[in-house]
Biotite code that builds the C-alpha atoms (Angstrom):
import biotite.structure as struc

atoms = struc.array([
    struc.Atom([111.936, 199.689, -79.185], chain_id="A", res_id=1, res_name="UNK", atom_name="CA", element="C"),
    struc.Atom([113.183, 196.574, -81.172], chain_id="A", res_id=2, res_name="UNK", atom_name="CA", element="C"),
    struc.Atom([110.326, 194.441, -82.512], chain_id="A", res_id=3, res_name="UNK", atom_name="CA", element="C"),
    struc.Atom([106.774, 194.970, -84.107], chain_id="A", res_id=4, res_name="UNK", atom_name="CA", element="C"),
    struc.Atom([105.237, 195.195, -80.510], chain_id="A", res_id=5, res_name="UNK", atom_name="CA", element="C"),
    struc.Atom([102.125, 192.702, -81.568], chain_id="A", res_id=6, res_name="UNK", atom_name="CA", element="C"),
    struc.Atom([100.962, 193.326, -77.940], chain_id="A", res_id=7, res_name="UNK", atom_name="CA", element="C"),
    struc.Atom([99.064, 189.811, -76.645], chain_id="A", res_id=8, res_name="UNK", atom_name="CA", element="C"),
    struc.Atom([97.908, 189.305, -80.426], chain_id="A", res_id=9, res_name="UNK", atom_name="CA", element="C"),
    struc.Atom([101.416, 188.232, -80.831], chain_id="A", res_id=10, res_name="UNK", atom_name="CA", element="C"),
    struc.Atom([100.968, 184.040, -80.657], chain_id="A", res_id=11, res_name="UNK", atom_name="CA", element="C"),
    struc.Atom([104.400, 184.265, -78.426], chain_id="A", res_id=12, res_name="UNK", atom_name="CA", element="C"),
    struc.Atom([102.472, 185.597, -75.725], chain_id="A", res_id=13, res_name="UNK", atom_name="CA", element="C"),
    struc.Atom([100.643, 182.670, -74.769], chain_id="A", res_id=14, res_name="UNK", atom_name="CA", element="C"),
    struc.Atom([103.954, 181.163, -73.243], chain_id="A", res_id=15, res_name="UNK", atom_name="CA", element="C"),
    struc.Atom([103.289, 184.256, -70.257], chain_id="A", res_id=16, res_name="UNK", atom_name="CA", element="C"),
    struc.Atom([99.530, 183.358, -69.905], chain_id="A", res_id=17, res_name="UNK", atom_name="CA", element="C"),
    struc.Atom([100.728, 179.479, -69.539], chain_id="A", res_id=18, res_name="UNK", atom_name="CA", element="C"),
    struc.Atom([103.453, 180.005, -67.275], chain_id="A", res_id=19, res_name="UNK", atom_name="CA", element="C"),
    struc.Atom([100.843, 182.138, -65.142], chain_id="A", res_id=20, res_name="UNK", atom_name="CA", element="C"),
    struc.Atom([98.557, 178.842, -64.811], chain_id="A", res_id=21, res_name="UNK", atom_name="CA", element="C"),
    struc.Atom([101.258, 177.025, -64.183], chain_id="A", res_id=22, res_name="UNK", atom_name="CA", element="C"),
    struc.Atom([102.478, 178.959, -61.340], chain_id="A", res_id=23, res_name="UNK", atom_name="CA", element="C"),
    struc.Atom([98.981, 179.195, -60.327], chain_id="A", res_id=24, res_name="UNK", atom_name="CA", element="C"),
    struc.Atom([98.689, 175.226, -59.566], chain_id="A", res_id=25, res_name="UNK", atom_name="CA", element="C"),
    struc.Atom([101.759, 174.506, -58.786], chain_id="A", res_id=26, res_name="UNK", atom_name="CA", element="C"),
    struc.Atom([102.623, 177.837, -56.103], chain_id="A", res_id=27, res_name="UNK", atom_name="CA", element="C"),
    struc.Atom([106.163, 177.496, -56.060], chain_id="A", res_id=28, res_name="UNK", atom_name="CA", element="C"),
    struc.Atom([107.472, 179.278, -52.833], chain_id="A", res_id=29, res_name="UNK", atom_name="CA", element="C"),
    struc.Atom([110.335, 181.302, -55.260], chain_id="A", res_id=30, res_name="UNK", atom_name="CA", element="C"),
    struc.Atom([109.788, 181.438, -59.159], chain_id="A", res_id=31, res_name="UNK", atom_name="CA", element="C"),
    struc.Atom([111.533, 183.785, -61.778], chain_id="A", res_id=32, res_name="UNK", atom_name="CA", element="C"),
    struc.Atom([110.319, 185.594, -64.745], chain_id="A", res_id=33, res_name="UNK", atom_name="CA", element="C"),
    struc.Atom([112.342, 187.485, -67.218], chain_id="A", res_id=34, res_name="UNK", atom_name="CA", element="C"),
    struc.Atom([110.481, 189.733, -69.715], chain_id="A", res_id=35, res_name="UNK", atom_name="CA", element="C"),
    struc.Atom([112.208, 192.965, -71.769], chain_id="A", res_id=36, res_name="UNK", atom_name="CA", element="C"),
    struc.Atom([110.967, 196.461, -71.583], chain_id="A", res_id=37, res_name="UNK", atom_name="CA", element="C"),
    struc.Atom([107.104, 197.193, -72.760], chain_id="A", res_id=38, res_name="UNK", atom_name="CA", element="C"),
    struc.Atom([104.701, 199.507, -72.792], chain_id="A", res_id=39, res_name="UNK", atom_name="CA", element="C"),
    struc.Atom([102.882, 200.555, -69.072], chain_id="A", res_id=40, res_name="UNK", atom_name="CA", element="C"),
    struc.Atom([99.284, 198.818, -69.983], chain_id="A", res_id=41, res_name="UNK", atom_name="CA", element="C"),
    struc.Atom([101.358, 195.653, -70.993], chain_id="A", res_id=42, res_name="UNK", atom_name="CA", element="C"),
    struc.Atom([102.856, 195.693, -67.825], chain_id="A", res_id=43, res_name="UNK", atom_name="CA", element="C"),
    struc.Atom([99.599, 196.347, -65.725], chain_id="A", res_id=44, res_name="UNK", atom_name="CA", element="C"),
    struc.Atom([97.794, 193.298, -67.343], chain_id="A", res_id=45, res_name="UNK", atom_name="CA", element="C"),
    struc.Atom([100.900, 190.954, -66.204], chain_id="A", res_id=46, res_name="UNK", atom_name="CA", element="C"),
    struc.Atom([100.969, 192.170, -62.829], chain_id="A", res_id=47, res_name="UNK", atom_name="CA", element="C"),
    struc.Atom([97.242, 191.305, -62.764], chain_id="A", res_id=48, res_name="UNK", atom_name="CA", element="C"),
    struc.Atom([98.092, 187.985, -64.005], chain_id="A", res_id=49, res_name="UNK", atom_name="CA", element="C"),
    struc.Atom([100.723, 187.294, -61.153], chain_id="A", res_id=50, res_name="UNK", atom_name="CA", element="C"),
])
């Protein structure tokens, strides 16, 4: 995998953790969210999120 893989240490990855409040107040009836390949437990703690 390309990248250091910082996990959500990584400063970058409050953009997903503000997009998730955002889509939290304003419940858009469609929305789309692009990520790249990660580990399992990354992906577990973003489905939680959504």
């Amino acid at each position: 995998m390309a990248g250091k893989m910082l996990n959500f240490e990584d400063p970058r990855s409050k953009l997903f953790f503000e997009y998730v409040r955002v889509l939290k107040e304003v419940k858009p009836k469609y929305f789309l969210l692009e990520n790249v390949k990660m580990k399992k437990e990354w992906q577990d703690i973003i489905t939680r999120e959504l």
